[in-house]
N, CA, C and O atoms as a GROMACS GRO file, in nm:
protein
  316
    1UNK      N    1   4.310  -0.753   0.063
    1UNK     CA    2   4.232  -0.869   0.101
    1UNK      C    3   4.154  -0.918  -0.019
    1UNK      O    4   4.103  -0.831  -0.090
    2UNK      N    5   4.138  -1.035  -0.049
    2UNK     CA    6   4.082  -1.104  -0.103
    2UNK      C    7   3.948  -1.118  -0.104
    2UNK      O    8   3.928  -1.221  -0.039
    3UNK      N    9   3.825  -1.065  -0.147
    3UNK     CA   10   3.699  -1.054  -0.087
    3UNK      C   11   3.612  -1.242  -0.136
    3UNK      O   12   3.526  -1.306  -0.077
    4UNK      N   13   3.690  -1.271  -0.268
    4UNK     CA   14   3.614  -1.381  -0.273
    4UNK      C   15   3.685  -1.493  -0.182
    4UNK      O   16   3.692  -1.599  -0.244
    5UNK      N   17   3.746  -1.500  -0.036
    5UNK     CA   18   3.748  -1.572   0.064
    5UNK      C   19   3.686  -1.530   0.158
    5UNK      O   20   3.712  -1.590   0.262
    6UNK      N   21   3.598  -1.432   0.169
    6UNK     CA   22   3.509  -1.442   0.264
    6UNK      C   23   3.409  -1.520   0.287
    6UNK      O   24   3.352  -1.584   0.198
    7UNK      N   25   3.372  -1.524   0.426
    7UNK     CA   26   3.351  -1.643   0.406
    7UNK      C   27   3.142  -1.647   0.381
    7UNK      O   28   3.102  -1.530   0.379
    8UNK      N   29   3.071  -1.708   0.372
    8UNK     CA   30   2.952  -1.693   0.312
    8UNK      C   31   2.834  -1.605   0.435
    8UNK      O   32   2.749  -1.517   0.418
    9UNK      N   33   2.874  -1.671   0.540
    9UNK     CA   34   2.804  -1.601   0.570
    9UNK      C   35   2.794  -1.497   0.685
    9UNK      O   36   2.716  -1.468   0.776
   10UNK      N   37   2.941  -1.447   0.620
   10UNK     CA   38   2.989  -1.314   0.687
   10UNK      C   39   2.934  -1.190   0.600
   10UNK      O   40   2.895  -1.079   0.636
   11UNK      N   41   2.948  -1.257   0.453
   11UNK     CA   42   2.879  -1.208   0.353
   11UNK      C   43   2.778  -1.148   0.373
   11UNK      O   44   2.762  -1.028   0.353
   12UNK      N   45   2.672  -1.253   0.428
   12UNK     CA   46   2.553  -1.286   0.411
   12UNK      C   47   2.491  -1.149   0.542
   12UNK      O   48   2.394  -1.073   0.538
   13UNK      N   49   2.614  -1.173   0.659
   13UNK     CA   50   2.568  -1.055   0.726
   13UNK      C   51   2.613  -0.904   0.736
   13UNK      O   52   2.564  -0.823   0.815
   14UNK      N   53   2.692  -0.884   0.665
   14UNK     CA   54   2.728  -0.770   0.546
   14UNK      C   55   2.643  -0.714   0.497
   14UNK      O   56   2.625  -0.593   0.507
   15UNK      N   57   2.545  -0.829   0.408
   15UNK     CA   58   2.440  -0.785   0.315
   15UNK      C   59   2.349  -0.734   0.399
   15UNK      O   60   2.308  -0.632   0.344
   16UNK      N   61   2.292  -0.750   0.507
   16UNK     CA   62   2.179  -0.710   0.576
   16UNK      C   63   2.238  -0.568   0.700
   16UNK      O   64   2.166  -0.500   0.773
   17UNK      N   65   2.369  -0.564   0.688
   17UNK     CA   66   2.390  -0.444   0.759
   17UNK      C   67   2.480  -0.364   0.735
   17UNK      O   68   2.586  -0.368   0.796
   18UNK      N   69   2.447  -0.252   0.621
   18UNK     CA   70   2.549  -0.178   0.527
   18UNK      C   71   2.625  -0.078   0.596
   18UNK      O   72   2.727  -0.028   0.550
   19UNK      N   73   2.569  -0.045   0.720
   19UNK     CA   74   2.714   0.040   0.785
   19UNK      C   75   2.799  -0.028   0.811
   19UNK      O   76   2.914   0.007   0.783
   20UNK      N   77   2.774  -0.142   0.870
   20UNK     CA   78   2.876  -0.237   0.925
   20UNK      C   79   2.968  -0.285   0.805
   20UNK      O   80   3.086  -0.295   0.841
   21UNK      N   81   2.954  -0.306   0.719
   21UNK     CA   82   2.985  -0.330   0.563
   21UNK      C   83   3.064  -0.244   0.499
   21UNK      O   84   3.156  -0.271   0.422
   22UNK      N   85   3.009  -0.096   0.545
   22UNK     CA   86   3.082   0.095   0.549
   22UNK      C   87   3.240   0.015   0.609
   22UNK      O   88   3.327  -0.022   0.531
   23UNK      N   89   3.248   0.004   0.737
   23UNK     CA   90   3.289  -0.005   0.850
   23UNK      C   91   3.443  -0.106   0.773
   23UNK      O   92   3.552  -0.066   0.730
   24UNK      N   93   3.389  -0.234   0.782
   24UNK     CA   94   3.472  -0.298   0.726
   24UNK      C   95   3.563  -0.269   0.596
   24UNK      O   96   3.685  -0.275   0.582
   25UNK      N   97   3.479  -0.242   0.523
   25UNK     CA   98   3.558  -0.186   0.389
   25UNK      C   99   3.724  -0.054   0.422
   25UNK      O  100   3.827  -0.050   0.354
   26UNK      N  101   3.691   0.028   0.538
   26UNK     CA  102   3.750   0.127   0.587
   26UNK      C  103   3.878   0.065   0.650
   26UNK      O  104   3.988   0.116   0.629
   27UNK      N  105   3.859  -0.076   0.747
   27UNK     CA  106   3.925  -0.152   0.783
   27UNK      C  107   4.081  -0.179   0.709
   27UNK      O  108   4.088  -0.173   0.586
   28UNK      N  109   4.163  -0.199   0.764
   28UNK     CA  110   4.295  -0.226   0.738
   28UNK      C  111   4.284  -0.383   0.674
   28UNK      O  112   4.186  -0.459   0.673
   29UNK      N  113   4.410  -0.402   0.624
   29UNK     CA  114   4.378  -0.552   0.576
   29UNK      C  115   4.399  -0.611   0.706
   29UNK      O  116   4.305  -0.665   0.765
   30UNK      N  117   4.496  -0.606   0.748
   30UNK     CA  118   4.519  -0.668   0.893
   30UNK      C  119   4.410  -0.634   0.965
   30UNK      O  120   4.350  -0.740   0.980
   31UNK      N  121   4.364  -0.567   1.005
   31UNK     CA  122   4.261  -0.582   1.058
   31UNK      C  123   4.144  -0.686   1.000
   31UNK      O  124   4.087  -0.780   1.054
   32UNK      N  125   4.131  -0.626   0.861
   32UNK     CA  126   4.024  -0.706   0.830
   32UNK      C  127   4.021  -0.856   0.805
   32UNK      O  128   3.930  -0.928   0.762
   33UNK      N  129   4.187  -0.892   0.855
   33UNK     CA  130   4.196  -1.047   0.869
   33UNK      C  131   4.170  -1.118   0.957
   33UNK      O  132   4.128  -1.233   0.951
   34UNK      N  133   4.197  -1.041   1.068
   34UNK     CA  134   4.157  -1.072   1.190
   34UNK      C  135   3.989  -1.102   1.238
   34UNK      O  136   3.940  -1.193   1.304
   35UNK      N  137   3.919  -0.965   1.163
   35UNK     CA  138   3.787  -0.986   1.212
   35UNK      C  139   3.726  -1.102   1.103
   35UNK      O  140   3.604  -1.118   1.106
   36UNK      N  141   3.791  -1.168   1.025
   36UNK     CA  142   3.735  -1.262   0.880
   36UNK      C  143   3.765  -1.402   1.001
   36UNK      O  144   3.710  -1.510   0.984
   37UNK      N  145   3.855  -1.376   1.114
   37UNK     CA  146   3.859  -1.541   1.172
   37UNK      C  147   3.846  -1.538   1.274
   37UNK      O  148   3.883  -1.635   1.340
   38UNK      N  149   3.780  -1.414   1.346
   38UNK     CA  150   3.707  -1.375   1.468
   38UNK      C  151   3.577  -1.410   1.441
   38UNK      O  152   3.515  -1.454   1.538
   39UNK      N  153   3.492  -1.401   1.290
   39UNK     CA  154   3.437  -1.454   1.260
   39UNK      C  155   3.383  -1.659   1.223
   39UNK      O  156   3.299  -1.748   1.235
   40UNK      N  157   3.469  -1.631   1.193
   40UNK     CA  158   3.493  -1.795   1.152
   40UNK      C  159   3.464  -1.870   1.338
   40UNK      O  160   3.449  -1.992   1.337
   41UNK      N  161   3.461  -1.835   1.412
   41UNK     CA  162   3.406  -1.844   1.548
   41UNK      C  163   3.269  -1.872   1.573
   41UNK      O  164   3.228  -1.970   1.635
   42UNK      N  165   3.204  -1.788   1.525
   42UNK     CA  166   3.020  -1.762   1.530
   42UNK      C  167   2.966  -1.911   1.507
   42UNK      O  168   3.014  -1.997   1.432
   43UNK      N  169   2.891  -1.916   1.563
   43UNK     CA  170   2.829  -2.070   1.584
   43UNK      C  171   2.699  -2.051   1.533
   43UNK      O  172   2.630  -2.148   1.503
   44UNK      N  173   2.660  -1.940   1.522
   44UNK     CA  174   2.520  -1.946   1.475
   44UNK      C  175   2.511  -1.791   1.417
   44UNK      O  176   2.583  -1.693   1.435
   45UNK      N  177   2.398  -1.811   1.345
   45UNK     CA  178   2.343  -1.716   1.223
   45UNK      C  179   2.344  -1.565   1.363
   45UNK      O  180   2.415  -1.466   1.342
   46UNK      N  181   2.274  -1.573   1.469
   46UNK     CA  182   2.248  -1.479   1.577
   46UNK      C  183   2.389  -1.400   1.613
   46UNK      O  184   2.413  -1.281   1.630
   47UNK      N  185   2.486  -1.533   1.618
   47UNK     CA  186   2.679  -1.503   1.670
   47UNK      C  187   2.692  -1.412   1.576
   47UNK      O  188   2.741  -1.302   1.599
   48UNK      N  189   2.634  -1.465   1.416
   48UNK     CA  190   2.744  -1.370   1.360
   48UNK      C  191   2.651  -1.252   1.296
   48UNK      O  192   2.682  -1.198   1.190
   49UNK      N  193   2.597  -1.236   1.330
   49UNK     CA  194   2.479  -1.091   1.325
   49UNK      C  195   2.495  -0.989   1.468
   49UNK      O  196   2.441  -0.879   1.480
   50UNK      N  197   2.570  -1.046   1.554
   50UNK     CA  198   2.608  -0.995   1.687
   50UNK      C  199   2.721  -0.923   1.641
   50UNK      O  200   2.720  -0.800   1.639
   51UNK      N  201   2.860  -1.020   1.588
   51UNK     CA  202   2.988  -0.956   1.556
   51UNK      C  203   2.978  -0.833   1.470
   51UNK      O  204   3.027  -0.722   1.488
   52UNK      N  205   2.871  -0.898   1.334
   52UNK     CA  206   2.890  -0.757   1.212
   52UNK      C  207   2.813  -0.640   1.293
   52UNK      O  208   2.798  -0.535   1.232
   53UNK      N  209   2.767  -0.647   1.410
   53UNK     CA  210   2.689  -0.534   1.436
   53UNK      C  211   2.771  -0.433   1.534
   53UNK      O  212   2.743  -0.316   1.561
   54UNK      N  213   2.885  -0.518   1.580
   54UNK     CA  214   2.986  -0.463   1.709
   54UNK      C  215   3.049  -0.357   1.600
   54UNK      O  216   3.103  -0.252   1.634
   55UNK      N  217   3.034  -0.400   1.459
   55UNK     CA  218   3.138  -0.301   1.379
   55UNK      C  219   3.067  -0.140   1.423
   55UNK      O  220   3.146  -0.050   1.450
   56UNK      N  221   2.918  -0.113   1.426
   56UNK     CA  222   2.840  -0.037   1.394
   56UNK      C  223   2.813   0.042   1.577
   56UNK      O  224   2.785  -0.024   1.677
   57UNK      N  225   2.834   0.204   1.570
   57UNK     CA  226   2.788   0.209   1.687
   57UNK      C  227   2.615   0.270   1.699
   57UNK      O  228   2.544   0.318   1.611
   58UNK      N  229   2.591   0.251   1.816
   58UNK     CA  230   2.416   0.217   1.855
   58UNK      C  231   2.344   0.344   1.791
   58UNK      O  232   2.228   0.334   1.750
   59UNK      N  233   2.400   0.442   1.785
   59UNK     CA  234   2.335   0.573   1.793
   59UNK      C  235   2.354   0.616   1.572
   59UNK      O  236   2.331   0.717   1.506
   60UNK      N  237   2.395   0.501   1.542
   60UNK     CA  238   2.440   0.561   1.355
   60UNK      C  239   2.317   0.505   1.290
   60UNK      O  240   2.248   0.412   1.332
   61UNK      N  241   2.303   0.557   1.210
   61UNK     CA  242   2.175   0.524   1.120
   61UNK      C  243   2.250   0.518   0.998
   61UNK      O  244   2.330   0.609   0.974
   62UNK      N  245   2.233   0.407   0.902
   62UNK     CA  246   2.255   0.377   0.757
   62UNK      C  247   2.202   0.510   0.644
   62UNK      O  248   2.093   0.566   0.638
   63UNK      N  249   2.314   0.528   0.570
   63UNK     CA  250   2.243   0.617   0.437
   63UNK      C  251   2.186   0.546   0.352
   63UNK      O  252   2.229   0.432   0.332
   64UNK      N  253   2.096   0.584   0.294
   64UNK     CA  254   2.051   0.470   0.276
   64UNK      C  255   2.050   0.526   0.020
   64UNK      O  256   2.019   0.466  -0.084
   65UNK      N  257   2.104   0.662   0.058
   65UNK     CA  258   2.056   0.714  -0.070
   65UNK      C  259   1.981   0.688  -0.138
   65UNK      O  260   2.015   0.636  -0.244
   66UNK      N  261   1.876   0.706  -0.116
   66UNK     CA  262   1.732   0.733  -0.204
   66UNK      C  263   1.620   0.819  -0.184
   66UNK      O  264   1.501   0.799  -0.163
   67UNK      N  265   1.695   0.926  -0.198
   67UNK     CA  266   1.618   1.041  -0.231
   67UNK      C  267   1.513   1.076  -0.349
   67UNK      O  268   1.422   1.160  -0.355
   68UNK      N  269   1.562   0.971  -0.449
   68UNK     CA  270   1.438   0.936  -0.537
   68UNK      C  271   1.428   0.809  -0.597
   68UNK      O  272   1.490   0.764  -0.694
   69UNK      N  273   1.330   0.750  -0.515
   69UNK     CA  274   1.340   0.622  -0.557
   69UNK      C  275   1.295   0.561  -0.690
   69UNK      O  276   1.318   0.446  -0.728
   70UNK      N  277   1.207   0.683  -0.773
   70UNK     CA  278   1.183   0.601  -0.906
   70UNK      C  279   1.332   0.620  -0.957
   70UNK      O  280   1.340   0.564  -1.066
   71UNK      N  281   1.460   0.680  -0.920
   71UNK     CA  282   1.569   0.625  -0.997
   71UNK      C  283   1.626   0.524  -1.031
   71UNK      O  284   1.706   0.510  -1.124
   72UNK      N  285   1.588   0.443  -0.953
   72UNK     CA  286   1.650   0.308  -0.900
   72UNK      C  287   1.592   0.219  -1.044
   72UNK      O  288   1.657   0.120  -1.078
   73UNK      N  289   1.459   0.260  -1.130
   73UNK     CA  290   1.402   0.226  -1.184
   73UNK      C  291   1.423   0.253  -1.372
   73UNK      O  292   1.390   0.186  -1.470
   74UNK      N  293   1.489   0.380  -1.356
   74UNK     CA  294   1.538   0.404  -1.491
   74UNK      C  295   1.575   0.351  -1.566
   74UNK      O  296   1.541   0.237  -1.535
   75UNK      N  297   1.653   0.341  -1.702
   75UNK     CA  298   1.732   0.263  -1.749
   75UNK      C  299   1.660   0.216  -1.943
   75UNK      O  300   1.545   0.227  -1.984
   76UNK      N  301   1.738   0.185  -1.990
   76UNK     CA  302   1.654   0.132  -2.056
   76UNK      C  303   1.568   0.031  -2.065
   76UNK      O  304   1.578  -0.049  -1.972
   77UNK      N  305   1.460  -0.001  -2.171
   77UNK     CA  306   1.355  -0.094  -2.150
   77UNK      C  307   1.370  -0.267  -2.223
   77UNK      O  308   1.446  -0.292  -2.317
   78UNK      N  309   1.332  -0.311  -2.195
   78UNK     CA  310   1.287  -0.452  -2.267
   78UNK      C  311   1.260  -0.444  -2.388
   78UNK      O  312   1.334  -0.471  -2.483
   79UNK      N  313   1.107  -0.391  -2.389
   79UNK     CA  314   1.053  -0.364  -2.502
   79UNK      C  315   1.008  -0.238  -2.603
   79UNK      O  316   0.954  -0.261  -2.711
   0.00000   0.00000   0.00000
């Protein structure tokens, strides 16, 4: 699958729900073509925050890895 035809703001609810995001990635292409124009359906920002969430079941909690969050911060400096 092609990820830069997804569409924006399937994206968009991807970004705000990373199991569901887990979920999809795991997805078949065929499958994941199907749910890209099962999407294309959603009429509103709520529709399609409903669908990316059907990926996810009620009882899973996101990893979220950050067990230390000054890592996130490392790196080299500016100055």
């Amino acid at each position: 699958m092609d990820y830069n035809t997804l569409p924006i703001g399937l994206g968009l609810a991807f970004a705000n729900n990373r199991l569901a995001m887990d979920r999809f990635v795991d997805m078949t292409d065929e499958e994941k073509e199907e749910f890209v124009e099962r999407s294309r359906g959603a009429m509103s920002e709520r529709d399609m925050d409903q669908l990316v969430a059907s990926l996810v079941k009620e009882d899973e909690k996101p990893d979220l890895h950050l067990e230390n969050v000054n890592q996130i911060f490392k790196g080299p400096s500016i100055g």
